[in-house]
Gaussian input, Z-matrix of N, CA and C with variables (Angstrom, degrees):
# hf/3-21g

backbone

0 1
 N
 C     1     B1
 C     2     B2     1     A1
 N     3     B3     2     A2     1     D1
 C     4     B4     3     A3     2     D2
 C     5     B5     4     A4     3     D3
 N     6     B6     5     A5     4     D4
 C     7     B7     6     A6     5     D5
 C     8     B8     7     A7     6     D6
 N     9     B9     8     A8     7     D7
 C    10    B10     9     A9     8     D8
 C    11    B11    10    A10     9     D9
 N    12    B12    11    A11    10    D10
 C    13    B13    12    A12    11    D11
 C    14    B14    13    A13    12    D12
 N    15    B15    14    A14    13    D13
 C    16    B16    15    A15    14    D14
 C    17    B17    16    A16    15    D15
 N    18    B18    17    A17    16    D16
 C    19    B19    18    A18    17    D17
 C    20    B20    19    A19    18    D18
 N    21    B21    20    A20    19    D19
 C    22    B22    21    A21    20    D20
 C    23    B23    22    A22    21    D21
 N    24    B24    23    A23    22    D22
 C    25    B25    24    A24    23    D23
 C    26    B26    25    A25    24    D24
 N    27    B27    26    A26    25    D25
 C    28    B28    27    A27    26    D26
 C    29    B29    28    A28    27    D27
 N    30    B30    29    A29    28    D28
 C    31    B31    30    A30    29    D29
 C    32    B32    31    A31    30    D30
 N    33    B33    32    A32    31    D31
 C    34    B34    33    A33    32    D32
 C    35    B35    34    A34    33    D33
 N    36    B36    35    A35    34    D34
 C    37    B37    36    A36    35    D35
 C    38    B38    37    A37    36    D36
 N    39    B39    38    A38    37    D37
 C    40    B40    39    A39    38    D38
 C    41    B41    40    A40    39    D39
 N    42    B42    41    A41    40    D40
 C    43    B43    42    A42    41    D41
 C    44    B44    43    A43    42    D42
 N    45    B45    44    A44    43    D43
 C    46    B46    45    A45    44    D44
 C    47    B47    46    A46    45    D45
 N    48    B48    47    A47    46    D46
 C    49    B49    48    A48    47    D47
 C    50    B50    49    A49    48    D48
 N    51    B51    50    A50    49    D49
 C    52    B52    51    A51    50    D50
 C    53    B53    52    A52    51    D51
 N    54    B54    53    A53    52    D52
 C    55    B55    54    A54    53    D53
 C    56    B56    55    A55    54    D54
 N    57    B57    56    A56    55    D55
 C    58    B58    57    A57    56    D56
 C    59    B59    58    A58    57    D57
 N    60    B60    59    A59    58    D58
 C    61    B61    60    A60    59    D59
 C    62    B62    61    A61    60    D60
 N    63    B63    62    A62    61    D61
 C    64    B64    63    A63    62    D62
 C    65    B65    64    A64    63    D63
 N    66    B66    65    A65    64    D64
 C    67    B67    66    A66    65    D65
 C    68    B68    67    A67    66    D66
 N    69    B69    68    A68    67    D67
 C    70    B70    69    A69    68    D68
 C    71    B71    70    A70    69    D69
 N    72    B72    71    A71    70    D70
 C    73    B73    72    A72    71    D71
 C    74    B74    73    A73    72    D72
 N    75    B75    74    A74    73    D73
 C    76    B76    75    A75    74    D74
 C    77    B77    76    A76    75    D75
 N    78    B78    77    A77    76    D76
 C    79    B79    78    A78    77    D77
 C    80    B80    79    A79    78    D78
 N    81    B81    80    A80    79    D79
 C    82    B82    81    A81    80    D80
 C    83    B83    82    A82    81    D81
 N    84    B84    83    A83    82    D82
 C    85    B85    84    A84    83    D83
 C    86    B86    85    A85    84    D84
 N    87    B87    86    A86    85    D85
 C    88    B88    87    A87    86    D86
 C    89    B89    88    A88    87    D87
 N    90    B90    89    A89    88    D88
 C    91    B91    90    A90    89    D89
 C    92    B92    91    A91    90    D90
 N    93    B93    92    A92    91    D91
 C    94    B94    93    A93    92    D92
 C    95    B95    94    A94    93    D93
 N    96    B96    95    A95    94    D94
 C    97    B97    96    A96    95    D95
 C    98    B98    97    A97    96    D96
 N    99    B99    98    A98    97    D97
 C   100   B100    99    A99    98    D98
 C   101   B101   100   A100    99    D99
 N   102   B102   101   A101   100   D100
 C   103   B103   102   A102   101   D101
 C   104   B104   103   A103   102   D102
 N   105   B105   104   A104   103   D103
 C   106   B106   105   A105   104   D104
 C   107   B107   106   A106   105   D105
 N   108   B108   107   A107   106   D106
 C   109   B109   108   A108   107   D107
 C   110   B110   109   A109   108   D108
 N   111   B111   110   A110   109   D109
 C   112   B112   111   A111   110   D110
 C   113   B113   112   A112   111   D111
 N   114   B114   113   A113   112   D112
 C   115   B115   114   A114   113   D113
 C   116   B116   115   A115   114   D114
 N   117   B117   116   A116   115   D115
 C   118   B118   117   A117   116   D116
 C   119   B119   118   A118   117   D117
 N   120   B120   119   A119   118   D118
 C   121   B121   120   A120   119   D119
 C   122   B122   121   A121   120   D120
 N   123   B123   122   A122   121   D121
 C   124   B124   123   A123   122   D122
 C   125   B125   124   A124   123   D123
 N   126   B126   125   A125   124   D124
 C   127   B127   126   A126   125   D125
 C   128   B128   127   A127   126   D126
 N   129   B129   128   A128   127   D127
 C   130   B130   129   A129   128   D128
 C   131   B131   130   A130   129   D129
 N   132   B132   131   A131   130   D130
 C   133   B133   132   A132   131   D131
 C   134   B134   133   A133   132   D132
 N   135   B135   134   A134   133   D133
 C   136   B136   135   A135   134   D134
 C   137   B137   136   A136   135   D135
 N   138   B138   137   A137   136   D136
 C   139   B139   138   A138   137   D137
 C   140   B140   139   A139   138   D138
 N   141   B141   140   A140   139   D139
 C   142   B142   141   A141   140   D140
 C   143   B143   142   A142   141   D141
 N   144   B144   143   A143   142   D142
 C   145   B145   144   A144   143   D143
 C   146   B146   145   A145   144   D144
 N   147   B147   146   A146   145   D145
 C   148   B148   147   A147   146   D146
 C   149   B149   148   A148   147   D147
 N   150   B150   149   A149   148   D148
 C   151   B151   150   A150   149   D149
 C   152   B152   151   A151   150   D150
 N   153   B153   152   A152   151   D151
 C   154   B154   153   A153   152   D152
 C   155   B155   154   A154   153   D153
 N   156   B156   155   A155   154   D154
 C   157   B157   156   A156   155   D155
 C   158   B158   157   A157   156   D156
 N   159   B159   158   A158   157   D157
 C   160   B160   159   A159   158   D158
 C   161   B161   160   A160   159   D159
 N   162   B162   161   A161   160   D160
 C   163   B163   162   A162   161   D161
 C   164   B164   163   A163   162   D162
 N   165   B165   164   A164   163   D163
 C   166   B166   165   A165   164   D164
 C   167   B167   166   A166   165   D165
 N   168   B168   167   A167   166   D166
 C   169   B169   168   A168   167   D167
 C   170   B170   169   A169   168   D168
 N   171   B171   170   A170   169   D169
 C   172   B172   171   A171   170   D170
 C   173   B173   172   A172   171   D171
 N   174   B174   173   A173   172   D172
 C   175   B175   174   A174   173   D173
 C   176   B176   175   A175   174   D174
 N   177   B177   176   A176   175   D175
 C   178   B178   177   A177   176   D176
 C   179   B179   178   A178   177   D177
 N   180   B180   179   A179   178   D178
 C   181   B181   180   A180   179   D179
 C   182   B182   181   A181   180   D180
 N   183   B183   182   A182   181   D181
 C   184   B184   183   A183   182   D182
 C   185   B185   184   A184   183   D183
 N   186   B186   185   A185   184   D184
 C   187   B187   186   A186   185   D185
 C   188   B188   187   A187   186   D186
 N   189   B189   188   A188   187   D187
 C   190   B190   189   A189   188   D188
 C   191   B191   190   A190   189   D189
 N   192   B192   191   A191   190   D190
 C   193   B193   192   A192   191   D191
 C   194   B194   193   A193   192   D192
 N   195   B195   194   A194   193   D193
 C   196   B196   195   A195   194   D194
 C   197   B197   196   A196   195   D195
 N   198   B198   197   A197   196   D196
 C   199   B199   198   A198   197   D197
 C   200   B200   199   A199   198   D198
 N   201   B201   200   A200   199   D199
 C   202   B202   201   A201   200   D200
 C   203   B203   202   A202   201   D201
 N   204   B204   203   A203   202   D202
 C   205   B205   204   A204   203   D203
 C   206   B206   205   A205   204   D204
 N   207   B207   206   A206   205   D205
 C   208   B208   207   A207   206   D206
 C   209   B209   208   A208   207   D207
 N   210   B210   209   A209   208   D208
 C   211   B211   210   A210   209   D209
 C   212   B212   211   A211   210   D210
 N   213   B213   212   A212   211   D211
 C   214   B214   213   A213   212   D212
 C   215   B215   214   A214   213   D213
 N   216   B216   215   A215   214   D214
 C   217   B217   216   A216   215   D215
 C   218   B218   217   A217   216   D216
 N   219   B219   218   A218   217   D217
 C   220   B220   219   A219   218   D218
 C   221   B221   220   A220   219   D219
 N   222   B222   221   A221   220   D220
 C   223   B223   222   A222   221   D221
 C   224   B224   223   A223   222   D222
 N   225   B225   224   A224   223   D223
 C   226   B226   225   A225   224   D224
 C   227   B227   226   A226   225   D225
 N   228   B228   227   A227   226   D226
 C   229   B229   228   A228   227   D227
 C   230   B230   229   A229   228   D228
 N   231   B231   230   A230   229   D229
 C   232   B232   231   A231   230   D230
 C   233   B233   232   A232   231   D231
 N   234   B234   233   A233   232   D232
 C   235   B235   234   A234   233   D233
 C   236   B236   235   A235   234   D234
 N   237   B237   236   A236   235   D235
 C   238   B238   237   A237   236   D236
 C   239   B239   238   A238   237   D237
 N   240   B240   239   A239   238   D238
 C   241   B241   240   A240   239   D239
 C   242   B242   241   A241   240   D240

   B1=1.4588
   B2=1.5298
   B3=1.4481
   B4=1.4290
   B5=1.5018
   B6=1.1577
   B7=1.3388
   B8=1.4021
   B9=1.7591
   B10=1.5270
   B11=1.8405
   B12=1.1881
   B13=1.8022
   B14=1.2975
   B15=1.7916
   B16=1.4868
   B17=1.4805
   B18=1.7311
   B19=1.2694
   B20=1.5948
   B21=1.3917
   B22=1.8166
   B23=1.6271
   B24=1.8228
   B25=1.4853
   B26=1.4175
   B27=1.0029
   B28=1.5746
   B29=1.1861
   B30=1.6659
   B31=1.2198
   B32=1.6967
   B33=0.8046
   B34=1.6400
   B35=1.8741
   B36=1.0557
   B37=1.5479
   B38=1.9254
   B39=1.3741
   B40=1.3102
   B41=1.3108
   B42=1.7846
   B43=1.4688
   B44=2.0914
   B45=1.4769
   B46=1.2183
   B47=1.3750
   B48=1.5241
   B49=1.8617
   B50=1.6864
   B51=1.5911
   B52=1.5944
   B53=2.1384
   B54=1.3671
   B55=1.5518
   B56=1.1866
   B57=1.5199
   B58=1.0981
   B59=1.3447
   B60=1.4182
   B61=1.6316
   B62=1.4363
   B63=1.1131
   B64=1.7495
   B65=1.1967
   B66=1.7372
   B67=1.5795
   B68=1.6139
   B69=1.5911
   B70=1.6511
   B71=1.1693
   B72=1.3853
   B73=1.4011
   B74=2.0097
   B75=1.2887
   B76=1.5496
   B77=1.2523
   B78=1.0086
   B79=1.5940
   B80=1.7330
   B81=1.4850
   B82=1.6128
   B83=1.6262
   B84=1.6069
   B85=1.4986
   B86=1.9114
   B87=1.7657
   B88=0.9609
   B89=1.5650
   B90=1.4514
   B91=1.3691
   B92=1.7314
   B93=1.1204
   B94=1.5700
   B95=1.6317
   B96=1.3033
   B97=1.7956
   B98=1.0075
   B99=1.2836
   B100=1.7689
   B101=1.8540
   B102=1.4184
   B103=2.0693
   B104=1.0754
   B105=1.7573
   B106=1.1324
   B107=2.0476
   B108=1.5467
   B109=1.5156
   B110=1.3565
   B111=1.4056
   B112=1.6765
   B113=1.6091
   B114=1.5902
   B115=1.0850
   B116=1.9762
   B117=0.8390
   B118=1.6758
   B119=2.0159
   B120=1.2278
   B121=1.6225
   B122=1.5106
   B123=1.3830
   B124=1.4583
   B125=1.2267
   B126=1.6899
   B127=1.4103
   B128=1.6217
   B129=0.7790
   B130=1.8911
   B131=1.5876
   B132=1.1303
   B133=1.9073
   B134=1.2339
   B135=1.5759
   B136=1.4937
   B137=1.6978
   B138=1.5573
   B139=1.4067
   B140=1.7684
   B141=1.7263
   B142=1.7766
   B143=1.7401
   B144=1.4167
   B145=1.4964
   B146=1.6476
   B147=1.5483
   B148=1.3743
   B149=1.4865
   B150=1.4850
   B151=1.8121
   B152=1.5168
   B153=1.3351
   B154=1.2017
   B155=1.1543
   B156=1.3950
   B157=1.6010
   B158=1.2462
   B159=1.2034
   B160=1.2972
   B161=2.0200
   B162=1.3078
   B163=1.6689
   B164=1.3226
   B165=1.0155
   B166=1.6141
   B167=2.1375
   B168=1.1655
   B169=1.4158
   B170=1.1072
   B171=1.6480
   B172=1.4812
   B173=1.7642
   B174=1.3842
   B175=1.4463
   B176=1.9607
   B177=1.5266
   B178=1.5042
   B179=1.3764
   B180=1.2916
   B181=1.5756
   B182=1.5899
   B183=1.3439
   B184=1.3368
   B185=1.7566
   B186=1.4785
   B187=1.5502
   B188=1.5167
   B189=1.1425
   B190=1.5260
   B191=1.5663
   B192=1.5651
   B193=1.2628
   B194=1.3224
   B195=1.0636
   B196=1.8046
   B197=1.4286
   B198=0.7869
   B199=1.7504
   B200=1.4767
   B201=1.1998
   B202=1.7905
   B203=1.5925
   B204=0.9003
   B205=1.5136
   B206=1.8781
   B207=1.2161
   B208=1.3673
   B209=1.7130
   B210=1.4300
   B211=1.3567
   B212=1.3460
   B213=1.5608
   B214=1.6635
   B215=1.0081
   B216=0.9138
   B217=2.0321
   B218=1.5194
   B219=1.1950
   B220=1.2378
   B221=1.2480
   B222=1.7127
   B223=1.2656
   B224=1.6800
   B225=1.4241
   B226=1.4926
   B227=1.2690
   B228=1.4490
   B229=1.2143
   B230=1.4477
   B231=1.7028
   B232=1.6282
   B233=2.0419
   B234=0.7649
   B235=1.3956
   B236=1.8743
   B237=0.9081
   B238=1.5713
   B239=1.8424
   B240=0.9842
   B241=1.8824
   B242=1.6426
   A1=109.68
   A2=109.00
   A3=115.17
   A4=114.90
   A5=134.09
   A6=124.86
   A7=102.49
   A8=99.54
   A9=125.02
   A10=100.28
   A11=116.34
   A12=109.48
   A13=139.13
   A14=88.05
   A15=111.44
   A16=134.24
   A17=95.35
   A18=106.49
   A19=107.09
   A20=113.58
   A21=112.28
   A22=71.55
   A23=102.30
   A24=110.55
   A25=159.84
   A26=145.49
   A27=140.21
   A28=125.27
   A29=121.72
   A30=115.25
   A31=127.28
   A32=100.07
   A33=110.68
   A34=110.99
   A35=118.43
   A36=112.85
   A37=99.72
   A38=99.28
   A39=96.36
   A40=139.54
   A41=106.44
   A42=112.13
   A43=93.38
   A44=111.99
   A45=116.63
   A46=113.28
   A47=122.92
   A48=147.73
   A49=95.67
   A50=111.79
   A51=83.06
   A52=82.30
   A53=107.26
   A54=103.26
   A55=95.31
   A56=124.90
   A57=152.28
   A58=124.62
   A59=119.22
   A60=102.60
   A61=130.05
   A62=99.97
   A63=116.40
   A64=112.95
   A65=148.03
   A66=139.04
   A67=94.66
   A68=132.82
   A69=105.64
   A70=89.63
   A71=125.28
   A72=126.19
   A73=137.01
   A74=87.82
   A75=115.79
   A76=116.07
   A77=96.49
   A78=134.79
   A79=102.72
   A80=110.09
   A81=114.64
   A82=96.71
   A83=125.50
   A84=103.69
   A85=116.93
   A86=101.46
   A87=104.14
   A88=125.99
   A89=123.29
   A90=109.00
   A91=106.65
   A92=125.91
   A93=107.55
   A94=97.08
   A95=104.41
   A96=113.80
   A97=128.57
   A98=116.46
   A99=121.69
   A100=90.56
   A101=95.76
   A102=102.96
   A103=122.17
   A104=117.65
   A105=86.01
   A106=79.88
   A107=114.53
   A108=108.29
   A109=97.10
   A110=91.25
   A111=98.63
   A112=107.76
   A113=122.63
   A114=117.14
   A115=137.30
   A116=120.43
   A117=101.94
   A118=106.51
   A119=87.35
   A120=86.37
   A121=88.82
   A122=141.89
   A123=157.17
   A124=102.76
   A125=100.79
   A126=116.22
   A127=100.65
   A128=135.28
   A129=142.98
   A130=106.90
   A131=102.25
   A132=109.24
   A133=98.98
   A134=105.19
   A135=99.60
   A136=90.55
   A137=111.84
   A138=122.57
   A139=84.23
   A140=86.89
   A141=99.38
   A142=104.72
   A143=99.83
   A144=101.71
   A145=85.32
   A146=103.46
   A147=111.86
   A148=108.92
   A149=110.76
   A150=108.75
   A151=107.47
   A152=121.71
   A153=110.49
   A154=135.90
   A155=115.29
   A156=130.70
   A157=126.87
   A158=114.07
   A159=144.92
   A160=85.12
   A161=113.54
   A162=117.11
   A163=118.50
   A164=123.76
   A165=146.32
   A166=88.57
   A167=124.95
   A168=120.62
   A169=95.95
   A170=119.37
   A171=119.17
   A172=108.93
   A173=100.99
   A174=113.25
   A175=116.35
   A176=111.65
   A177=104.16
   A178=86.29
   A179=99.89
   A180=144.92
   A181=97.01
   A182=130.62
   A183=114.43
   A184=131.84
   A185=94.22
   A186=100.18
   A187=136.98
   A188=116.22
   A189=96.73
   A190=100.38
   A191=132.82
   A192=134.39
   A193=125.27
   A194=127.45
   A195=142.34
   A196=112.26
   A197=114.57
   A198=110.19
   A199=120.98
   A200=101.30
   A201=98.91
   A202=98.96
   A203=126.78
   A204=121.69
   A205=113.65
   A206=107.52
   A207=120.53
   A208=112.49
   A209=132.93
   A210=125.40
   A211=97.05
   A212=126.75
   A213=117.24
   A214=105.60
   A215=139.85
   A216=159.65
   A217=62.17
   A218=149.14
   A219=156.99
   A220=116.36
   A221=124.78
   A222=106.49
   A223=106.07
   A224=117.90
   A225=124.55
   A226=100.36
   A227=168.48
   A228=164.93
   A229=92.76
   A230=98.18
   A231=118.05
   A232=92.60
   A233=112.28
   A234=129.36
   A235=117.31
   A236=96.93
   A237=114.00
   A238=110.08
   A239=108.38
   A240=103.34
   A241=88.17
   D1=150.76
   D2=-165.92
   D3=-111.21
   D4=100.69
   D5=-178.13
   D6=-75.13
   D7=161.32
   D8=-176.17
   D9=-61.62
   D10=-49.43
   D11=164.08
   D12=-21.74
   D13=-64.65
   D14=161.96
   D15=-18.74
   D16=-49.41
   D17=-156.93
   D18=-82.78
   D19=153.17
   D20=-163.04
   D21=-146.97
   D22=129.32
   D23=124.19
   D24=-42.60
   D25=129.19
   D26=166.39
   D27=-145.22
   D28=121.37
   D29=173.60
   D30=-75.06
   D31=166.76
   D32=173.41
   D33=-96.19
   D34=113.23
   D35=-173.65
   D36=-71.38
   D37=176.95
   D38=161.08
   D39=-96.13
   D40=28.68
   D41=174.97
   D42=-128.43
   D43=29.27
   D44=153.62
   D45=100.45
   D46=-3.66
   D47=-145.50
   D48=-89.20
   D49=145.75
   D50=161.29
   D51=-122.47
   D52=-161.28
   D53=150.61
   D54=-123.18
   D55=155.63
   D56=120.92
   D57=-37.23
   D58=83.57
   D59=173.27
   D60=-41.82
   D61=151.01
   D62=-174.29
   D63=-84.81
   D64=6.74
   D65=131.09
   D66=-59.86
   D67=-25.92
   D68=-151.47
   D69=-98.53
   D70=-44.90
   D71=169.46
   D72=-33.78
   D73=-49.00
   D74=142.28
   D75=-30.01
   D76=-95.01
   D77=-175.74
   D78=-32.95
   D79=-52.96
   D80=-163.20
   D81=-102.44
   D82=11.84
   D83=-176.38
   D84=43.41
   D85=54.66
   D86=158.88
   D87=-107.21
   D88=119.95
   D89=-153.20
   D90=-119.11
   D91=-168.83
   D92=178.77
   D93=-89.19
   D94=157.72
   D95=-150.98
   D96=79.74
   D97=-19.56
   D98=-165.26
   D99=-60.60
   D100=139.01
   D101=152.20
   D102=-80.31
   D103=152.77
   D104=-176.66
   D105=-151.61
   D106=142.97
   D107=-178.96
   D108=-91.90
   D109=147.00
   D110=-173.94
   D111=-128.13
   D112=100.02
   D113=178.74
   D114=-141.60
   D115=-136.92
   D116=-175.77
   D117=-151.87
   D118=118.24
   D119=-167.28
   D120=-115.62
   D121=116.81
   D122=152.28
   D123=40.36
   D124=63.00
   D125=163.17
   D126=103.43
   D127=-52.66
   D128=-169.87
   D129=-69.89
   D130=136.72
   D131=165.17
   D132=-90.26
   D133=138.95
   D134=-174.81
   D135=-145.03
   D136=123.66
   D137=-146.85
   D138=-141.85
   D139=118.05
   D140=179.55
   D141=-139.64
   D142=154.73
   D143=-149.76
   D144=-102.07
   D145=131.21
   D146=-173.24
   D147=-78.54
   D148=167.62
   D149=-168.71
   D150=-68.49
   D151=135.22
   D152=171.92
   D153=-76.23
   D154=-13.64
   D155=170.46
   D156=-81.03
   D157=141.03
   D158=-140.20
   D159=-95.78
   D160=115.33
   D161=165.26
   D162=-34.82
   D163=-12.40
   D164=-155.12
   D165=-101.54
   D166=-45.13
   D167=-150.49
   D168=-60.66
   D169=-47.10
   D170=-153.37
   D171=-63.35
   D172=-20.59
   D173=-179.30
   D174=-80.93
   D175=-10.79
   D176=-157.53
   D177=-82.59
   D178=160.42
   D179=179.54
   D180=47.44
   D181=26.34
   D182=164.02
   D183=-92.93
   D184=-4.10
   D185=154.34
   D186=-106.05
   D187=159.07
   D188=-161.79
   D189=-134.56
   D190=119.55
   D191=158.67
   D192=-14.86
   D193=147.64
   D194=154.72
   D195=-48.89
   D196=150.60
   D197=171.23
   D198=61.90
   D199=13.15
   D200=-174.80
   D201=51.15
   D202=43.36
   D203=166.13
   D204=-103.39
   D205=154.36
   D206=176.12
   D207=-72.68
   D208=-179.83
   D209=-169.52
   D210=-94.63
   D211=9.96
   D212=162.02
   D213=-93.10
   D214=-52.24
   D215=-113.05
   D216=-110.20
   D217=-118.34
   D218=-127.25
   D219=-62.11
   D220=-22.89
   D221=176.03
   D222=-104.51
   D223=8.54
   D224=148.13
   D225=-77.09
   D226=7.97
   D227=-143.61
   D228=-124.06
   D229=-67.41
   D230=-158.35
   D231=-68.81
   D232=-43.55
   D233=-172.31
   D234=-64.64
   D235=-16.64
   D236=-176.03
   D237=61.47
   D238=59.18
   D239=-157.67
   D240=-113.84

């Protein structure tokens, strides 16, 4: 449920822009760069902030080198340097 508070204005410029107020912006960790899908569900714009992480995160630091070596030490290894 939506209280009367809730509710925030925004214009539409005339090159199509709206702003996002800055409590919602806040509020949703929307930052410059952020994505965002922008679409229309039975009449309503309905604007959701895409994941910011990279498919790649769930994967960092879960593999681990040969030799207990670091990603220099090891690719001077593999490298013959």
């Amino acid at each position: 449920t939506r209280r009367s508070s809730d509710l925030m204005n925004s214009i539409i410029s005339e090159k199509g822009q709206i702003t996002i107020p800055k409590k919602l912006r806040t509020r949703l960790e929307l930052s410059t760069g952020v994505i965002l899908d922008v679409h229309e569900d039975h009449g309503k714009l309905i604007i959701e902030k895409k994941s910011s992480k990279s498919p790649f995160d769930q994967w960092y630091g879960k593999g681990h080198l040969p030799f207990g070596k670091n990603t220099n030490e090891y690719l001077k290894t593999v490298r013959g340097i």
